[in-house]
BAVEX-684335 format. One record per residue (C-alpha): x, y, z; residue in one letter. Coordinates in steps of 0.1 Angstrom, whole numbers, padded with zeros to 4 digits, always signed. Example, Ala and Ser with C-alpha at 12.3 -4.5 7.8 and 13.67 -1.06 7.14 Angstrom:
! BAVEX-684335
+0123-0045+0078A
+0137-0011+0071S
***
This chain:
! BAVEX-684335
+0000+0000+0000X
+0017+0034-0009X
+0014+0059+0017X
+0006+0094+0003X
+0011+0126+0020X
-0008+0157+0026X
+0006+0191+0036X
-0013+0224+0035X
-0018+0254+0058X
-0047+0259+0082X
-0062+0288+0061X
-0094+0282+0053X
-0096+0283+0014X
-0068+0257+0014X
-0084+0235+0037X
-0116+0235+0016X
-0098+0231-0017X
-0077+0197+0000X
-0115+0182+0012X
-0124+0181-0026X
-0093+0167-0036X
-0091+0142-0011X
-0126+0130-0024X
-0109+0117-0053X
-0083+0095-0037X
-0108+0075-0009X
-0122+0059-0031X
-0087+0040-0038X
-0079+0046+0001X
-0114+0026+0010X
-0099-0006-0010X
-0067-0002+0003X
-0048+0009-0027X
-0034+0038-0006X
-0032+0056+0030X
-0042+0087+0028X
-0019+0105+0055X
-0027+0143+0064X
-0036+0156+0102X
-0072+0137+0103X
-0053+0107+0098X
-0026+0117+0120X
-0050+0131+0148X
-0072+0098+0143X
-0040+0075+0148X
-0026+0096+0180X
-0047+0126+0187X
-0010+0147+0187X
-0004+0171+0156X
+0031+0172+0168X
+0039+0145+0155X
+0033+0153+0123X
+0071+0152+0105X
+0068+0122+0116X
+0041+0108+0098X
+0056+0124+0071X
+0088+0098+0073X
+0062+0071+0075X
+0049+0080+0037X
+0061+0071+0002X
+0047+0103-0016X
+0047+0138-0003X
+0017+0164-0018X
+0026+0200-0007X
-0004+0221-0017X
+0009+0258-0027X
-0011+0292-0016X
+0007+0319-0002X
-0002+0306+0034X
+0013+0274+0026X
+0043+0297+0014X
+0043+0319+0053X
+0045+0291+0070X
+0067+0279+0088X
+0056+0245+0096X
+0047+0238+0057X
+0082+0249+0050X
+0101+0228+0072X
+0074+0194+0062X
+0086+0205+0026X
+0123+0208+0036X
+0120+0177+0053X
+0105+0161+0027X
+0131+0171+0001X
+0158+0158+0029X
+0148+0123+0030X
+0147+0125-0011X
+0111+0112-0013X
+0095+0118-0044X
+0073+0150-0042X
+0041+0162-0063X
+0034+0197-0056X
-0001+0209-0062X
-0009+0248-0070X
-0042+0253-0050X
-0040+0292-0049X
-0021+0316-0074X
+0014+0329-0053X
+0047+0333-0063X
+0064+0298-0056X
+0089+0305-0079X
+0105+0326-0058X
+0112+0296-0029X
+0142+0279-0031X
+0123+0248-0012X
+0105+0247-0041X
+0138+0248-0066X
+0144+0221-0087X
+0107+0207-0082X
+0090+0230-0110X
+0087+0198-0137X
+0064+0178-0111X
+0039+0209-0101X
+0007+0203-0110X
-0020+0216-0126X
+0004+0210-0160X
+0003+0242-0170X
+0011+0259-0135X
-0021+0276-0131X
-0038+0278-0097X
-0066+0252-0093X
-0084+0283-0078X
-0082+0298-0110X
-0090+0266-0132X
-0120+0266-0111X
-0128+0298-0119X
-0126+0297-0156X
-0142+0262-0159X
-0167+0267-0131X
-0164+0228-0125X
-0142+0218-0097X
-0146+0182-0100X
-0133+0179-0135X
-0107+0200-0124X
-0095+0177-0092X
-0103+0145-0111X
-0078+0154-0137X
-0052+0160-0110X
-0063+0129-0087X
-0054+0108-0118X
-0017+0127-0125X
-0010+0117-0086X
-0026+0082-0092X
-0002+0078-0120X
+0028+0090-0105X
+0021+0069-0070X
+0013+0038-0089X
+0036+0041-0118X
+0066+0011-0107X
+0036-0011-0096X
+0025-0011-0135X
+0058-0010-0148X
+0060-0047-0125X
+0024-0054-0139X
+0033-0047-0176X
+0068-0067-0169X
+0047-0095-0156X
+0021-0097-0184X
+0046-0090-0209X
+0063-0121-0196X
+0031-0142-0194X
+0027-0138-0229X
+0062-0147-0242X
+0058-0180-0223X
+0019-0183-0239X
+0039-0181-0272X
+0065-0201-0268X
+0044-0230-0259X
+0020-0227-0287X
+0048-0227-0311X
+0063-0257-0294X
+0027-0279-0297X
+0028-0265-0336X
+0062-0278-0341X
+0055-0311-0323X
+0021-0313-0343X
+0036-0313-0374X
+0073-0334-0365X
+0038-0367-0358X
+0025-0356-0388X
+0055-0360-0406X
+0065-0388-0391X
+0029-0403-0398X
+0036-0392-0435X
+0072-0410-0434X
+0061-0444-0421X
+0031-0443-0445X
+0058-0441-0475X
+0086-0459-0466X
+0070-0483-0439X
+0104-0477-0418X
+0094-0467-0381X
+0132-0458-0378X
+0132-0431-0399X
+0097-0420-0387X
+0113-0419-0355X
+0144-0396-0361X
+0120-0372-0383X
+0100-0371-0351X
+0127-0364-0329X
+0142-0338-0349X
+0109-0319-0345X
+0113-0328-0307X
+0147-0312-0306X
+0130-0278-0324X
+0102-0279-0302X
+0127-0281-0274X
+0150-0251-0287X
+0114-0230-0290X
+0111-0235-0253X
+0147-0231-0241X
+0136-0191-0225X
+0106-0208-0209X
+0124-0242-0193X
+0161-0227-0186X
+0157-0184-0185X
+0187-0169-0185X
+0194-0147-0158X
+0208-0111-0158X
+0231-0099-0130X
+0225-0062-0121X
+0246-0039-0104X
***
């Protein structure tokens, strides 16, 4: 289960903003795809908000949501530093227009704030007058970032699956028609000997198709 954290300030508009967000990930929290982890969760889990830098070292993912209160203060700041410290992967979010530009915190981190075109999602909001298309579109950027290595392992697996699925039908092909040409053989030359080493020829191809399958080779890597 990745563990996905939540950091925003206690102003109001931010704090509304993150509640329809959130809406968008329990859905995966519910079947256990994720933990959400922000200061319900934490104040659920202990009833102390003190320890809240360290529920961040607890997460996989770290989600600072950006408004000029999240920028003046101090305790976003130092979750943010902190974050960037212990070099876990971090998914800024834009909630309210400010000038994050100007934080060095922030340096370095421009290529993973979202929305994608670095508008506020106050703004989107504004323009589109649908906040729900708005945060879905985000939800699923997160989504895809959090869960990206676990597809990457699901596409390797399938992707594996499938050469195997191959390799074994070709091997029944080849096997089918080595007994058919064996069949052919006898019924020509009535001599089961050379019925037998055309058959076993196709045995040996058959056997070469599924060499990756029976005996993989395996890759050492540094």
């Amino acid at each position: 289960m990745k563990k996905v954290f939540f950091a925003y300030s206690d102003d109001t508009e931010d704090i509304d903003l993150y509640k329809e967000l959130k809406q968008h990930f329990t859905a995966y929290a519910r079947q256990g795809f994720l933990a959400i982890m922000d200061r319900d969760e934490l104040f659920r889990r202990s009833g102390n908000q003190e320890k809240y830098e360290e529920f961040l070292r607890e997460s996989d993912f770290a989600v600072p949501l950006l408004s000029i209160d999240y920028l003046n203060s101090e305790e976003c700041l130092k979750l943010l530093d902190a974050a960037k410290t212990s070099e876990k992967p971090i998914i800024p979010i834009l909630l309210r227009a400010c000038e994050w530009e100007e934080i060095d915190k922030l340096r370095g981190l421009e290529k993973n704030i979202l929305p994608d075109n670095k508008q506020s999602v106050s703004q989107l909001i504004s323009s589109t007058k649908s906040g729900d298309v708005v945060f879905s579109r985000i939800a699923r950027q997160v989504k895809a970032v959090v869960f990206s290595n676990d597809l990457k392992k699901l596409q390797q697996i399938n992707l594996a699956g499938n050469t195997k699925t191959f390799y074994y039908i070709l091997a029944g092909i080849v096997l089918v028609i080595g007994a058919l040409a064996a069949a052919i053989s006898y019924s020509k030359w009535t001599d089961w000997k050379i019925s037998t080493v055309i058959f076993l020829m196709f045995v040996a191809i058959a056997l070469l198709a599924l060499k990756h399958v029976l005996f993989p080779t395996k890759f050492r890597t540094s």
